[in-house]
C-alpha positions, 0 to 999 in steps of 0.5 A: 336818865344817866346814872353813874354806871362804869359797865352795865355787865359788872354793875353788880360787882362794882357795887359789892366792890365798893361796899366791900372796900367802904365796910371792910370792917365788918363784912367780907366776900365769901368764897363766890365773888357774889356772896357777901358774908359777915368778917367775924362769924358768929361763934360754932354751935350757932344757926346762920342767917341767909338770904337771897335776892336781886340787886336794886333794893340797897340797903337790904339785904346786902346792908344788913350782914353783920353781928345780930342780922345776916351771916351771909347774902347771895347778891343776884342780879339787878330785879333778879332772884340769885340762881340756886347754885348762888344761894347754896354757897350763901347757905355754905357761908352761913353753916356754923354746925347748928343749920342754916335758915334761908330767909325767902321774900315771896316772889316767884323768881326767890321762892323757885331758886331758894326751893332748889337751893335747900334741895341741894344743901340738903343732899350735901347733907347741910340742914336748912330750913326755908322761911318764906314772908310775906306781908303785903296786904294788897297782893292778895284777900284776908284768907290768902295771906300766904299768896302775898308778896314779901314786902318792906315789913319783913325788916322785922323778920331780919331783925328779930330772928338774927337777934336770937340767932345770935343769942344762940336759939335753935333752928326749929325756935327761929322757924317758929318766932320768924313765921310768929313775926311775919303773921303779925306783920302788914304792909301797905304802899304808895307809889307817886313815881317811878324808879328807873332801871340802871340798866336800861335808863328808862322808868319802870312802870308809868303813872297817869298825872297826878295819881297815886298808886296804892299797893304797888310792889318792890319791883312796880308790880300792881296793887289796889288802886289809884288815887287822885293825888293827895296830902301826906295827911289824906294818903296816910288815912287812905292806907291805915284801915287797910293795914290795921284792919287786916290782921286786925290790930286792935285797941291797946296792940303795942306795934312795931312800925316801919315807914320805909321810903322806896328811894326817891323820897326824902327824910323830911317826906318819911317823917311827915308820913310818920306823923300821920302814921302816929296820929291815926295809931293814937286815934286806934288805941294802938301804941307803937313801939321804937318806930323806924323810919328811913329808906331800907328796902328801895327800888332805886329812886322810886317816889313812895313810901311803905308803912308796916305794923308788926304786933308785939309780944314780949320776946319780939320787943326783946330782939327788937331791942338787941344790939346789932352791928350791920353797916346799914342797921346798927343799934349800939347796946348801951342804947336800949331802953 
């Protein structure tokens, strides 16, 4: 499959190029050509927001700096985790003289290089503290929660801690609600077909015809099962037991909910998937809460979608609600209820 690359060794700099120069605005390249950072800093005495992470997955995290998110994203290479040295200077980016938290999605490639990052920052006499998240419920039982794969759901976590970081919560406070929000966060996938790599030009994974993959990963890694091919109606209830029942969200729960497309699947697909989503919610007694839905964390033009349910409490629906002004997350103020 032909996609529209210029040279494969710069595609990742092409593409912050071109992010840099369409969003100028409100991002910025920091000191390393790598690491995007946002264009106005949020205000000394403040802790920053950073992460790291493979290219491929656009918009997060590269679309989420910005006032209310990120402070800075060390951008690594296509499927690849950013070296340590990489996420150092995003943790240098972010420091506002209030510590630094190191969003870390659990792969095994993000957790090695964030681990000797903080280990670096930390003799240069920076504080900084690593979140891991994980909230993929396919990856590993009920008990081995912290042995699960990051997944679309810690869009909640970006959300809810950048907000308060804004508003000025400490370090210690943001380790605490982000690790509060990814305990009550689940998420479960679909996959119909492939991404294909642009580096290569060849598809992923494989499926058999006519079969769907439950539990399939970002980067197409295994899951729960297969299923025959099937109505949005049919996939949605295949996959809401396994969510719901997990943490478990019970009857009167108010939830956040996500339904993220992987890349390959359209807004009209996304939106009939959140019907069935509402309607099985409705059915559990379980009432969500401004859901979200749209592609956000992608793997190219992967055919699927993901649904991720958080529970709410009250200062999670606060900085949920909060004005945030990102290039690929923006919610005007005036808009909250």
């Amino acid at each position: 499959m032909r996609k529209l690359v210029n040279d494969p060794d710069r595609l990742v700099d092409d593409m912050i190029d071109g992010y840099v120069a369409a969003y100028g605005d409100l991002v910025s390249r920091g000191d390393h050509p790598r690491v995007v950072v946002r264009r106005r800093s949020k205000p000394r005495g403040r802790v920053g927001i950073a992460i790291g992470n493979g290219s491929g997955h656009e918009p997060i995290a590269l679309g989420w700096i910005g006032a209310g998110m990120l402070d800075a994203n060390a951008v690594g290479e296509v499927f690849a985790a950013p070296p340590p040295d990489l996420v150092l200077e995003a943790i240098r980016a972010s420091d506002r003289g209030a510590g630094v938290l190191l969003l870390v999605s659990r792969h095994a490639g993000d957790v090695i290089n964030a681990e000797m990052a903080v280990e670096l920052a930390r003799a240069e006499g920076l504080r900084v503290e690593p979140l891991l998240m994980y909230d993929d419920v396919s990856s590993a039982p009920k008990g081995r929660e912290e042995d699960r794969r990051g997944a679309p759901g810690t869009t909640f976590v970006y959300k809810v801690v950048g907000a308060r970081a804004e508003e000025g919560a400490s370090l210690d406070e943001l380790v605490a609600l982000g690790s509060r929000v990814r305990d009550a966060t689940r998420t479960l996938a679909a996959a119909l077909a492939p991404g294909v790599s642009p580096l290569t030009g060849r598809p992923m994974f494989s499926l058999p015809e006519g079969e769907v993959f439950l539990g399939m990963g970002v980067h197409g890694e295994p899951g729960l099962r297969s299923v025959t091919s099937a109505t949005a109606d049919e996939l949605v209830r295949e996959m809401m037991p396994e969510i719901l029942d997990d943490l478990p969200f019970e009857r009167g729960d108010e939830v956040l909910v996500l339904v993220n497309g992987m890349g390959g699947t359209t807004l009209m697909e996304l939106l009939v998937v959140h019907r069935s989503v509402a309607a099985v919610l409705e059915e559990r007694g379980v009432v969500p809460y401004r859901p979200l839905v749209g592609s956000f964390v992608t793997t190219q033009e992967m055919a699927g979608f993901s649904i991720s349910l958080c529970r709410l409490d009250d200062e999670i629906r606060r900085a949920w609600d909060a004005p945030v002004r990102a290039p690929f997350f923006h919610r005007p103020e005036e808009a909250n209820p």
